[in-house]
C-alpha positions as CSV (number, residue, x, y, z in Angstrom):
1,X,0.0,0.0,0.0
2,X,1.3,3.0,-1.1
3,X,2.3,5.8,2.3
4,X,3.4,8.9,1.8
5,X,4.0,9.6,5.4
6,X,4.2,6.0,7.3
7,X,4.7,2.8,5.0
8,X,3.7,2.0,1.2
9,X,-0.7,-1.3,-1.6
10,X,-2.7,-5.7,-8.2
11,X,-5.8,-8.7,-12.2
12,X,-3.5,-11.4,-11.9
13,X,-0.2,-13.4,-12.9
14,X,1.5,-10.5,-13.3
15,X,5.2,-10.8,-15.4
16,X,8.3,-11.1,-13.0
17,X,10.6,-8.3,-14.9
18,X,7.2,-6.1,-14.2
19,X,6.7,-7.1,-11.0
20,X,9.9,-6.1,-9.5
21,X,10.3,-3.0,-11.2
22,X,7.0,-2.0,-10.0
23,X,7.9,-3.0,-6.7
24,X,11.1,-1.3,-7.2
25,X,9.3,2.1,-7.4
26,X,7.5,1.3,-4.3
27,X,10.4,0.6,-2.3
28,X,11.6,3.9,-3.7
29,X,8.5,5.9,-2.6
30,X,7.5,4.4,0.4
31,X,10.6,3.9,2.9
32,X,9.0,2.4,6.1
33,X,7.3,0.2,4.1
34,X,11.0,-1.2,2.7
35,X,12.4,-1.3,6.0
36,X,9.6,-3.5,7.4
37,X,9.7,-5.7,4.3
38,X,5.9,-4.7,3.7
39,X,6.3,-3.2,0.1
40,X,7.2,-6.7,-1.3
41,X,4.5,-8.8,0.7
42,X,1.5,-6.2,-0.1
43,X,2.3,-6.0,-4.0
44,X,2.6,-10.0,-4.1
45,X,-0.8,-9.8,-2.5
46,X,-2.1,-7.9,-4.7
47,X,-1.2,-9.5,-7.5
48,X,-2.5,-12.8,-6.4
49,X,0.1,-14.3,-5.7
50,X,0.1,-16.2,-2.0
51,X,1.8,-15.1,0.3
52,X,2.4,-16.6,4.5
53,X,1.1,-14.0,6.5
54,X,1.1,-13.7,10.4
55,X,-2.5,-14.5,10.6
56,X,-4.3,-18.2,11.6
57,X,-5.4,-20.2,8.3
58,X,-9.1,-19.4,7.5
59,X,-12.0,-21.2,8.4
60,X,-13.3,-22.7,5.2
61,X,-16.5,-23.8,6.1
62,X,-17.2,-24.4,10.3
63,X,-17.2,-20.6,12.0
64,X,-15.5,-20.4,15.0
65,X,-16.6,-17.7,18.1
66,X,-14.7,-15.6,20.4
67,X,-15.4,-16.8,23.6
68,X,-16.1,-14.5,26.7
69,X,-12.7,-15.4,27.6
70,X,-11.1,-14.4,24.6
71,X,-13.0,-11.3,24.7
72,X,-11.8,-10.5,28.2
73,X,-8.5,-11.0,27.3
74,X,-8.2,-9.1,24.2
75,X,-10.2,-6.2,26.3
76,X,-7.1,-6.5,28.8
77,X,-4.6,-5.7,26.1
78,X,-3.2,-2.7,24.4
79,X,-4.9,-1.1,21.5
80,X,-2.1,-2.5,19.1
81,X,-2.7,-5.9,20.1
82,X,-6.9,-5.8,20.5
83,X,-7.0,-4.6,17.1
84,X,-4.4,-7.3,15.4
85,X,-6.2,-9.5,17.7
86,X,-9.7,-8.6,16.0
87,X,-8.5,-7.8,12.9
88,X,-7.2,-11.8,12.9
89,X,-10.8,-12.9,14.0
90,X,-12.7,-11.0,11.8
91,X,-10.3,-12.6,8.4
92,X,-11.4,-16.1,10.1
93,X,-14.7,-15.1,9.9
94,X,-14.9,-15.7,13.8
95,X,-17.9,-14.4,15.9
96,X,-18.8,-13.5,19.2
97,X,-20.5,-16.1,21.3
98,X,-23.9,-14.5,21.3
99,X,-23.3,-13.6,17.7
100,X,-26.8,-13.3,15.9
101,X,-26.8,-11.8,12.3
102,X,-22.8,-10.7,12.7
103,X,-24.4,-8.3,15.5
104,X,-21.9,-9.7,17.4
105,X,-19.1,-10.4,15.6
106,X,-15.8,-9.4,15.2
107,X,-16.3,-6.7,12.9
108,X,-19.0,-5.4,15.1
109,X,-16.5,-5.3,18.2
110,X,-13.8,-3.2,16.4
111,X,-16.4,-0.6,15.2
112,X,-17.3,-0.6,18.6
113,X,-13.8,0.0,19.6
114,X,-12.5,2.2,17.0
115,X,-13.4,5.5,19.5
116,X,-10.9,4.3,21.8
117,X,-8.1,3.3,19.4
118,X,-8.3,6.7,17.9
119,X,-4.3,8.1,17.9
120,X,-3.1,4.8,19.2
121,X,-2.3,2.2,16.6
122,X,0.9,2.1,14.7
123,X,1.8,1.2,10.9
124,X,3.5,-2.2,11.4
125,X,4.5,-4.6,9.1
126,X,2.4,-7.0,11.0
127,X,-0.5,-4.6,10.3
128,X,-0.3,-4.5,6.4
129,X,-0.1,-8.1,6.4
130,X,-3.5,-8.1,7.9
131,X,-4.7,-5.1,6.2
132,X,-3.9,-6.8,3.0
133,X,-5.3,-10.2,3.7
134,X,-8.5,-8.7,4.6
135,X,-9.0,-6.7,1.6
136,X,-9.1,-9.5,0.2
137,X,-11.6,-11.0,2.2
138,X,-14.9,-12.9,0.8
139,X,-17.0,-10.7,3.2
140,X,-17.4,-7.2,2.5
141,X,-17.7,-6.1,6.2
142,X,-14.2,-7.5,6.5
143,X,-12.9,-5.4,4.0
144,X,-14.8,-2.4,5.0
145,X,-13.0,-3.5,9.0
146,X,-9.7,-2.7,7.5
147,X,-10.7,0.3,6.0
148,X,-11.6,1.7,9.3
149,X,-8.6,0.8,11.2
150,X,-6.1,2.0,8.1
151,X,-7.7,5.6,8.6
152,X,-7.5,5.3,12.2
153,X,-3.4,3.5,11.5
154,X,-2.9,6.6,9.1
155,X,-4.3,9.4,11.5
156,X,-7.0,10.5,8.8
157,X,-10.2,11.8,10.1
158,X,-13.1,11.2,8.4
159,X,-14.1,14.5,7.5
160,X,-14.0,17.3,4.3
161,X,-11.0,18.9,5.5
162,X,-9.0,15.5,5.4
163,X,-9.9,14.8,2.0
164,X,-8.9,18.1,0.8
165,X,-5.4,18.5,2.4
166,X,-4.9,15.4,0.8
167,X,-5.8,16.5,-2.1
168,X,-4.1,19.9,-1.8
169,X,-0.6,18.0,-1.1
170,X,-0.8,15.7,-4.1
171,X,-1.9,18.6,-6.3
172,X,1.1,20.5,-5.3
173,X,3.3,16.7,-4.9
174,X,2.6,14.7,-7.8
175,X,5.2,12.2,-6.3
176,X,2.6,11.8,-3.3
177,X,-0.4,11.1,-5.8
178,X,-0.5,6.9,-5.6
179,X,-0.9,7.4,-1.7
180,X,-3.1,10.3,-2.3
181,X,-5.6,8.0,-4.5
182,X,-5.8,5.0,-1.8
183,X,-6.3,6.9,1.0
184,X,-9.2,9.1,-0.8
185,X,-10.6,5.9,-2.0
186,X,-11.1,5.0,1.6
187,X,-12.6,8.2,2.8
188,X,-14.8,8.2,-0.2
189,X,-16.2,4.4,0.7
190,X,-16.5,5.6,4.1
191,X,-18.6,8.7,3.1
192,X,-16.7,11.4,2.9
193,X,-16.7,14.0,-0.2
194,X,-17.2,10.6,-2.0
195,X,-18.2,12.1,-5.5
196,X,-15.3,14.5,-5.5
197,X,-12.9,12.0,-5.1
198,X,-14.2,10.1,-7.7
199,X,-14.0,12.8,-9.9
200,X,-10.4,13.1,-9.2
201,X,-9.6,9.9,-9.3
202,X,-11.1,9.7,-12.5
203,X,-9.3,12.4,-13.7
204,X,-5.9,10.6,-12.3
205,X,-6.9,7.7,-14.2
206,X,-5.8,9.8,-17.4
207,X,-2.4,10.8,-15.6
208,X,0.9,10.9,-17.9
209,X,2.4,8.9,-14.3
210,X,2.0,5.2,-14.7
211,X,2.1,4.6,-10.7
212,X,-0.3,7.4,-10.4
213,X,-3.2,5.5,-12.6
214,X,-2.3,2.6,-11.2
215,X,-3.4,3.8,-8.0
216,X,-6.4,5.7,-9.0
217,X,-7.3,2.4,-10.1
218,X,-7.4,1.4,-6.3
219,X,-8.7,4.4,-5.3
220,X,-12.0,3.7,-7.1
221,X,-12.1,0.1,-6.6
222,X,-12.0,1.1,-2.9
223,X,-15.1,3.3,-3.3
224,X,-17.4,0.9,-4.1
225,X,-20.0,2.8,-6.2
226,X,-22.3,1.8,-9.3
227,X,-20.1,5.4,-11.6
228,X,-16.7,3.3,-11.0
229,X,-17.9,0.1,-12.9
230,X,-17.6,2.0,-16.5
231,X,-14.4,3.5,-15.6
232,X,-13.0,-0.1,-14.8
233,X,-14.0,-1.2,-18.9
234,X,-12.5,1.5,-20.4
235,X,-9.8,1.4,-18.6
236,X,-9.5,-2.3,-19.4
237,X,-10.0,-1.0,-23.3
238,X,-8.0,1.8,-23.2
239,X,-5.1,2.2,-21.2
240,X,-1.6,2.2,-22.8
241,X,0.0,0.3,-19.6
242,X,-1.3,-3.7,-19.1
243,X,-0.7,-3.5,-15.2
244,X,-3.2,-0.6,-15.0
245,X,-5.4,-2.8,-17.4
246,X,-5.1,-5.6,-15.3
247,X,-5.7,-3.6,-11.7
248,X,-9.2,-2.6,-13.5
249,X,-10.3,-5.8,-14.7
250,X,-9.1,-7.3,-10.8
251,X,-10.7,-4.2,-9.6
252,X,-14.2,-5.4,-11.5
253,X,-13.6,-9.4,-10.5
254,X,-12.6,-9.5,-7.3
255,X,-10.9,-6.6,-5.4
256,X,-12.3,-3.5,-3.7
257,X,-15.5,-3.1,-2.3
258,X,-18.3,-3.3,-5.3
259,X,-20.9,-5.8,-4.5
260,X,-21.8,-8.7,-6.5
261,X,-24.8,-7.4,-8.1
262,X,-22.3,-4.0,-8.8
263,X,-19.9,-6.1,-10.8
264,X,-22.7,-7.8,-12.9
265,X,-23.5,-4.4,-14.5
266,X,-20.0,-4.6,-15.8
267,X,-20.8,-7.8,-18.0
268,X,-22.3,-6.3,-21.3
269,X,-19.4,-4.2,-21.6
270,X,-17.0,-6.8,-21.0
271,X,-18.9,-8.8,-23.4
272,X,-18.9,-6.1,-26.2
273,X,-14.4,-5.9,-25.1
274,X,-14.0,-9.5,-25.8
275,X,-15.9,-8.9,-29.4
276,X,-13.2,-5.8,-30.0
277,X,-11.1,-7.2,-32.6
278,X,-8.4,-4.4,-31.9
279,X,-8.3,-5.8,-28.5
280,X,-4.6,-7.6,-27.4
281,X,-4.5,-11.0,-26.5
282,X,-3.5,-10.2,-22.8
283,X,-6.3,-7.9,-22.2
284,X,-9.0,-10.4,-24.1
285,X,-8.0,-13.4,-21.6
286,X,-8.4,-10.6,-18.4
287,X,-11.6,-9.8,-20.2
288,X,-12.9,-13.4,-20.2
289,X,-11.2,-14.4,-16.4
290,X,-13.4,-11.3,-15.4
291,X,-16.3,-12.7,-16.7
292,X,-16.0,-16.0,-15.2
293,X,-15.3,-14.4,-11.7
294,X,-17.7,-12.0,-11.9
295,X,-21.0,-14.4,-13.3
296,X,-19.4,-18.0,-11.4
297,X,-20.0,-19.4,-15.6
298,X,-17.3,-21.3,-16.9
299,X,-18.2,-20.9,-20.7
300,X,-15.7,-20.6,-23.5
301,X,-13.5,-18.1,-24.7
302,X,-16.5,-17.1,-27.3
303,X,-18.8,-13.8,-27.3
304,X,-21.6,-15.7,-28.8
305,X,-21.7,-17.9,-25.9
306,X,-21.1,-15.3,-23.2
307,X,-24.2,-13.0,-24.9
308,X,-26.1,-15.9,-25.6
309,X,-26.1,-16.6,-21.5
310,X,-26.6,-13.1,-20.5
311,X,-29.2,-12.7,-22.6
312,X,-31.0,-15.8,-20.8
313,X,-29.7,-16.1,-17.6
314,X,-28.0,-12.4,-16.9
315,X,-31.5,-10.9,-15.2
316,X,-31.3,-14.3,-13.3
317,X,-28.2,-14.1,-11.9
318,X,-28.4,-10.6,-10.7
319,X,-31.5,-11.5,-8.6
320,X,-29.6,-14.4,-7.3
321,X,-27.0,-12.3,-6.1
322,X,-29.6,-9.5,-4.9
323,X,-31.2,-12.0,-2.7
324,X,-28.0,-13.6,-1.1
325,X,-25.8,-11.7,1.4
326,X,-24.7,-8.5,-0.2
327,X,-21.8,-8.5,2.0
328,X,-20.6,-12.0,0.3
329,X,-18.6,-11.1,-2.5
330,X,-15.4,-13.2,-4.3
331,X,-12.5,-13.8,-2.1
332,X,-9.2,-15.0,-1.1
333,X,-10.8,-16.3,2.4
């Protein structure tokens, strides 16, 4: 993750002479991020590529609870540790004993605990480890968790006034802009002067700086709302870099915090891409892995046979989705 102040956050399968220069650049940009080790870890997260982590193996199908003596004992602790602590839990999808509907649960207990945390939680590496593996969570409330506590790790209040001295310092710091674009992205999910960031990022997304699209990229895909999905297709379409092609089509699959039925209304377009004969063979197969992930089809490399399904089955599947958990979207854990 990129940090302009503290430490520094891609579709899949990335090359390894362009994943270490990008990661290079990071390292250059973000220098408590190289001394933890973090910069490295974070990008190979990102990229999809697995990565041990300091957290418990998730729960793949039984759910775990905290008991009320775990609870007592993490309330004992420091803020540090109560938030790793939760932050762990809520990856493992654990609940609290008397958990009904997630009321309970872990996610539950660190909004609860968020007020007291405020000004006390550090940027570790042990942090982004958890911060990454979270955002890439199945549940969206997970995801949305380590939003929370990265404003609260990054001293950013959630409030106009943040969002535009950040804005202020990357207009006059153009270096600062791939932090910038994360950390509006996550005051704009949460909220805050949400359609002015998006308008920013959007404009960022048309930046001569590669690293600076590439993280307007994230910025949007952390927002979460319906105006980012036709940003994420033309992007796909248009820009000249593949690792910002491939953060949008990721960003439209899997990552960042649109909803299932969001990422369906990418689908025609994606359709109509995978038609475009001027399309590269690269961006076509991202095109076609985004469909699969987005829809859970496994139908051919064809158009015919991906419109031919949406046209009977698309409606379908998009009430499906409606109906199920919202929160429940496609997920590392």
């Amino acid at each position: 993750m990129p940090d302009a102040s503290n430490s520094g956050p891609q579709f899949e399968r990335s090359s390894l002479p362009k994943l270490a220069a990008l990661v290079l650049v990071l390292i250059g940009m973000f220098a408590i991020a190289t001394k933890s080790g973090a910069a490295e870890r974070v990008w190979q997260v990102l990229t999809g590529n697995k990565v041990a982590v300091d957290t418990p193996a998730p729960v793949p199908v039984s759910k775990p609870v905290i008991s009320e003596h775990e609870r007592e004992w993490i309330n004992e602790q420091n803020p540090q540790t109560q938030m790793e602590e939760l932050m762990r839990a809520a990856i493992n999808h654990e609940e609290g004993a008397t958990a009904i509907n997630h009321e309970e649960g872990a996610t539950a207990i660190i909004v609860e605990k968020l007020p007291s945390w405020r000004g006390r939680l550090r940027n570790t590496k042990t942090w982004t480890d958890l911060m990454m593996t979270a955002l890439y969570s199945n549940d969206l409330r997970v995801r949305a968790a380590a939003i929370e506590i990265n404003l609260e790790v990054q001293q950013l209040p959630k409030t106009p006034m943040a969002v535009e001295g950040i804005i202020n310092n990357a207009q006059d710091n153009p270096e600062q802009r791939p932090w910038a674009a994360w950390m509006l992205g996550m005051l704009a999910n949460r909220g805050v002067e949400t359609d002015k960031v998006v308008a920013l990022l959007e404009e960022w997304t048309h930046d001569s700086n590669e690293q600076t699209r590439i993280w307007a990229v994230e910025g949007l895909a952390n927002v979460g709302t319906d105006s980012t999905v036709n940003d994420f297709v033309s992007i796909l379409k248009n820009d000249d870099s593949m690792t910002v092609r491939e953060r949008a089509g990721c960003s439209l699959a899997k990552s960042g915090m649109l909803t299932r039925v969001q990422r369906m209304q990418a689908v025609p377009g994606l359709i109509d891409l995978a038609d475009d004969g001027g399309l590269n063979e690269q961006t076509r197969n991202w095109v076609y892995q985004a469909l699969r992930e987005i829809t859970e089809q496994n139908l051919p490399n064809e158009p015919g046979a991906w419109r031919d399904w949406y046209l009977n089955h698309g409606q379908q599947t998009i009430q499906k989705f409606a109906a199920a958990d919202s929160s429940q979207v496609l997920g590392n854990s």
